[in-house]
C-alpha positions in Angstrom: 56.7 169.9 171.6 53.4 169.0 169.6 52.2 172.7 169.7 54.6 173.2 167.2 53.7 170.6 164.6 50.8 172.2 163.4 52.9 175.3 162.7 56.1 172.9 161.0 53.4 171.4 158.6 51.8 175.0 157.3 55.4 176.2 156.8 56.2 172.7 155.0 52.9 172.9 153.1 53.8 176.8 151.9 57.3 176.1 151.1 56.4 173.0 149.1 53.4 175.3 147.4 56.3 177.8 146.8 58.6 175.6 145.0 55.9 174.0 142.8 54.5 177.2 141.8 58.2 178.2 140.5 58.8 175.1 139.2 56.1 175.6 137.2 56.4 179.2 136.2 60.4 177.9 135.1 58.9 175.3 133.4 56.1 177.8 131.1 59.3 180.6 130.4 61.3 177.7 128.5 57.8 176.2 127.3 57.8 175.1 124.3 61.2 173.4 124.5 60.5 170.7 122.0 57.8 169.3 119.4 54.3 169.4 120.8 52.2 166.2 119.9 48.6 166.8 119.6 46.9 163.4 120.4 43.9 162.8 117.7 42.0 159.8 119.7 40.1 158.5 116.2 41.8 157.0 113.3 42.5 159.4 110.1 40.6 161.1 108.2 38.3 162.6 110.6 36.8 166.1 111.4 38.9 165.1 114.5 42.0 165.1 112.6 41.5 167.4 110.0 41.0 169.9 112.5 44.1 169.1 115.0 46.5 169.2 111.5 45.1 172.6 110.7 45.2 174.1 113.9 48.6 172.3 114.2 50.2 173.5 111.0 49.7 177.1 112.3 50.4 176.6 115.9 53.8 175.4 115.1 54.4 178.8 113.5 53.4 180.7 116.2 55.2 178.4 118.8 58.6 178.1 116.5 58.3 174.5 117.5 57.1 171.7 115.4 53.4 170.3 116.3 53.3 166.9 115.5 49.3 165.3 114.9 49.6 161.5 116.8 46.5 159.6 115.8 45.5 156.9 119.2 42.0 155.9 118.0 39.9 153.0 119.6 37.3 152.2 122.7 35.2 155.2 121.6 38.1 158.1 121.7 38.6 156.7 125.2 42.3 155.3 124.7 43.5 158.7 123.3 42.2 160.3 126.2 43.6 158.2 128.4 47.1 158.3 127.3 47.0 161.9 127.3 45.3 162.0 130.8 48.2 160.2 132.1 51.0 162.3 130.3 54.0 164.3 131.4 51.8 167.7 132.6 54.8 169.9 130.5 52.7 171.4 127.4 53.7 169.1 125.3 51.2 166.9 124.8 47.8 167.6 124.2 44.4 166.5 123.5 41.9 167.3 120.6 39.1 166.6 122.3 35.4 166.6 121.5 31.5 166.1 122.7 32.4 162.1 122.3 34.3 162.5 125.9 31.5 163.8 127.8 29.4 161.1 126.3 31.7 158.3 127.8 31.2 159.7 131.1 28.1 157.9 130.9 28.5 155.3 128.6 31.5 153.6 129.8 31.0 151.9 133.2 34.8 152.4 133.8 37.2 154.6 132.8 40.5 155.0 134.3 40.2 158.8 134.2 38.4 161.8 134.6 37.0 164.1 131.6 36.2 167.0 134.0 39.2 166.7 136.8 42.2 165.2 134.8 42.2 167.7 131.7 42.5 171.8 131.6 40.1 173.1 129.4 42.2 175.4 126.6 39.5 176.4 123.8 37.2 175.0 122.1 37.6 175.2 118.3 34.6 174.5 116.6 30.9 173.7 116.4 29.8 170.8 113.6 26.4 169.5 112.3 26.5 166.0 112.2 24.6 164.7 108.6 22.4 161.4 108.1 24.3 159.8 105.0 22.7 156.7 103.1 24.9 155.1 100.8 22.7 155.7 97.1 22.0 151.9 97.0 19.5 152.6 99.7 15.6 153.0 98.2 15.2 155.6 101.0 15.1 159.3 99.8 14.0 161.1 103.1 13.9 160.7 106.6 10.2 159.5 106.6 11.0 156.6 103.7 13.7 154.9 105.8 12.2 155.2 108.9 8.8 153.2 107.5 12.0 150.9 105.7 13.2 150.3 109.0 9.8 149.6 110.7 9.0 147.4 108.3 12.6 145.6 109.0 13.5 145.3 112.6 16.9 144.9 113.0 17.6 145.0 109.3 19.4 148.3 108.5 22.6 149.2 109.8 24.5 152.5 111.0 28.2 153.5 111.5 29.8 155.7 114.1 33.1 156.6 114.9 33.3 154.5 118.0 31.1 153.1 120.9 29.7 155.6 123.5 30.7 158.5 120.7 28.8 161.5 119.5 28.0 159.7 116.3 26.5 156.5 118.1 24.3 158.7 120.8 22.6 160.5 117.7 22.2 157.1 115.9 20.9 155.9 119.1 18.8 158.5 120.1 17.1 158.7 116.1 16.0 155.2 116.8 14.2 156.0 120.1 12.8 159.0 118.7 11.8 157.2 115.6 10.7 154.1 117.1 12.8 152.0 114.8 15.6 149.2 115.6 18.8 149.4 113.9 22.5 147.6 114.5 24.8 149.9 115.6 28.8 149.4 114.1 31.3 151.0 115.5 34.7 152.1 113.9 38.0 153.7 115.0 37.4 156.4 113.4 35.2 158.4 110.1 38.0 157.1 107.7 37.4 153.7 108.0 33.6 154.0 108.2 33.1 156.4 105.6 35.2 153.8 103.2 32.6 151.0 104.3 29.7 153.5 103.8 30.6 154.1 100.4 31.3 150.5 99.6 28.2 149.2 100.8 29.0 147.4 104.2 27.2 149.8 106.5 23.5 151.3 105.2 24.1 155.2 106.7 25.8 156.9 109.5 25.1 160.0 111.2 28.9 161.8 110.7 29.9 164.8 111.1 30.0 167.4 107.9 33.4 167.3 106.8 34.8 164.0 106.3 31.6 163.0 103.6 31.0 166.7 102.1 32.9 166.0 99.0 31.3 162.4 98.5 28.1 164.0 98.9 28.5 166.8 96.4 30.2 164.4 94.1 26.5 162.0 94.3 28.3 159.2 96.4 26.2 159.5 99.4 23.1 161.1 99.6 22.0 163.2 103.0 19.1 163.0 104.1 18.7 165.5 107.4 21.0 167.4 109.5 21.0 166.3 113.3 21.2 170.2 114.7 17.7 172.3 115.1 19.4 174.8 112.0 20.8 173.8 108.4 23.5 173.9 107.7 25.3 176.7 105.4 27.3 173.6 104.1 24.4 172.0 103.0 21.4 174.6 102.2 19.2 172.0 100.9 19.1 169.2 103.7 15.9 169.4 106.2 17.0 169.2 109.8 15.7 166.1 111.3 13.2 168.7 113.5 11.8 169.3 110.0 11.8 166.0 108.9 9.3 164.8 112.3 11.5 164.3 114.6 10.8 167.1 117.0 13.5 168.7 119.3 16.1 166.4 117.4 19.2 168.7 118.0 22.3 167.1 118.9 25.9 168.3 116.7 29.4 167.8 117.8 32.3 170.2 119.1 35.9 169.8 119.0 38.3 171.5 121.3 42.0 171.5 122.8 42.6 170.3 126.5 45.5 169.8 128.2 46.5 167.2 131.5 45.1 168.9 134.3 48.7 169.3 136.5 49.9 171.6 133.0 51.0 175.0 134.5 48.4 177.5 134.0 50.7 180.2 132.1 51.3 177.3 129.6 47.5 176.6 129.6 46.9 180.9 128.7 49.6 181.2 125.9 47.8 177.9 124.4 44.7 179.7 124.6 45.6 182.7 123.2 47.7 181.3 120.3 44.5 178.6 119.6 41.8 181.4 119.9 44.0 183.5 117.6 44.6 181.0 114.7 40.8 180.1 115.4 39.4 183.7 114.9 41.9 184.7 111.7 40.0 185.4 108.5 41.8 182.5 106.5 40.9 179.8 109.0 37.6 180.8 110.0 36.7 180.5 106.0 38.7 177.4 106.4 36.6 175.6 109.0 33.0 177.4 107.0 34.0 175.8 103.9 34.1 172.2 105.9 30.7 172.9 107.7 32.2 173.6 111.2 31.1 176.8 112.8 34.8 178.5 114.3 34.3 179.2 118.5 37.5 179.9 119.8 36.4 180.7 123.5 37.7 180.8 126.9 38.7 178.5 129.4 36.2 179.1 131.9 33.5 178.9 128.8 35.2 175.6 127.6 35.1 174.0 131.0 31.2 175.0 131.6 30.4 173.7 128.0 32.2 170.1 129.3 30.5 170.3 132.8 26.9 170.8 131.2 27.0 168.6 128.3 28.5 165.9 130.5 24.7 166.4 133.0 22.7 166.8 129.6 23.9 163.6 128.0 24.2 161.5 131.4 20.2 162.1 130.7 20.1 160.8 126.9 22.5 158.1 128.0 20.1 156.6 130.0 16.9 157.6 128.2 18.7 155.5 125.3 20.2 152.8 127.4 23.2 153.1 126.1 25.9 151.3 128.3 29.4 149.5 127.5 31.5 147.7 129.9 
């Protein structure tokens, strides 16, 4: 009687393969069959958010269903992640992502999911310098000036980011090793909140991405002093790199995509990619994201899911070359 067992189970296993695989192909013909809430993990006011209500405000024409931007910031982007992680796998929720997740990988001793095995990869949507801001009350008007400030003042001078174990405090973190300067790291929920504080005075710079300070910059409120990617940016002609500015190799920026949870059937996963990749590559939103600093990408899976795999091995390495770590 045992001989057959083997045989029972592979029949089992193929019929139960069968019915998910329909299930799921029934569930991507009727997809979307309500409003779709893309999960911002910052606070508002971000490039984070920015980009998830663009992209959603044109998604939800192409989808004939309304796309609904749900802002879960806190514990680094970590707590948007998670909730989305954990979601109903139907197409209907979904992450805007960014670099800050494969940073946690490292950073946070415990997560209670993971970036690489519990999300599908749909696009990502663009590439962004990130800028070292001062606020103007700062005597600092380069790199090279506020690094002998800080040298002189251990300690003294502080720097915002958009949450622990985030994009924003690596490069902080990693300009202090590479300057051989001490500084105090705050972190925020989000660039709202911090860019309100930079401006009035209770944080001394951050190192944020392009959009969120472009219009304080050009309107004299905050003063850049280098970008944090090895080119300048078209955004901001006139701002050295911080390569040019002595700190050699210094090329770190930050890139924002969609993902979805990882169970999400795969011709729901497609359609998102080709609707994304299509709103991503159209004249009007490419000069869109150009005008903000952000360089449109719009690429595949595949591509999105290698980009995640090797930034998360690259910055395990700066992670503990900085010795970052947060319980």
């Amino acid at each position: 009687m045992h001989k057959y067992i083997p045989r029972f189970t592979s029949i089992l296993q193929a019929t139960v393969l069968t019915a998910s695989v329909a299930s799921g192909t029934a569930i991507a013909q009727t997809w979307p069959a309500k409003p779709i809430n893309l999960i911002v993990p910052f606070a508002t006011g971000g490039t984070t958010d920015v980009l998830a209500r663009a992209v959603g405000q044109e998604l939800s024409k192409s989808l004939g269903q309304p796309v609904i931007v749900e802002n879960k910031g806190g514990a680094g982007a970590t707590l948007g992640a998670d909730y989305v992680a954990k979601a109903k796998p139907d197409g209907h929720t979904l992450l805007v992502g960014a670099v800050h997740h494969t940073i946690a990988t490292s950073v946070y001793k415990k997560l209670s999911y993971d970036f690489q095995k519990d999300f599908a990869p749909v696009t990502t949507l663009a590439l962004v310098p990130n800028v070292l801001v001062v606020n103007p009350n700062m005597p600092a008007k380069n790199v090279t000036e506020l690094l002998s400030l800080a040298k002189a003042s251990p300690g003294k001078f502080t720097y915002g980011s958009n949450g622990n174990g985030t994009g924003q405090h690596l490069i902080g973190a990693q300009f202090e090793r590479m300057g051989g300067v001490q500084m105090l790291h705050v972190p925020y929920k989000g660039s709202g909140p911090l860019t309100i504080d930079l401006l009035g005075g209770q944080v001394d710079m951050s190192f944020d991405t392009i959009p969120p300070v472009l219009s304080h910059i050009k309107a004299g409120k905050l003063r850049p002093l280098a970008v944090t990617t090895l080119k300048r940016s078209p955004a901001l002609p006139d701002v050295p790199t911080l390569d040019e500015a002595g700190l050699k190799g210094f090329d770190l920026g930050t890139w924002f995509g969609v993902l979805a949870p990882a169970a999400t059937p795969k011709e729901i996963v497609t359609r998102l990619n080709t609707e994304i990749v299509k709103i991503v590559k159209s004249p009007e939103f490419k000069k869109k994201l150009e005008e903000m600093g952000a360089e449109p990408i719009g690429n595949t899976q595949a591509e999105m899911a290698a980009q995640i795999k090797n930034d998360t091995e690259r910055f395990a390495k700066l992670v503990r070359d900085a010795k970052v770590t947060i319980e």
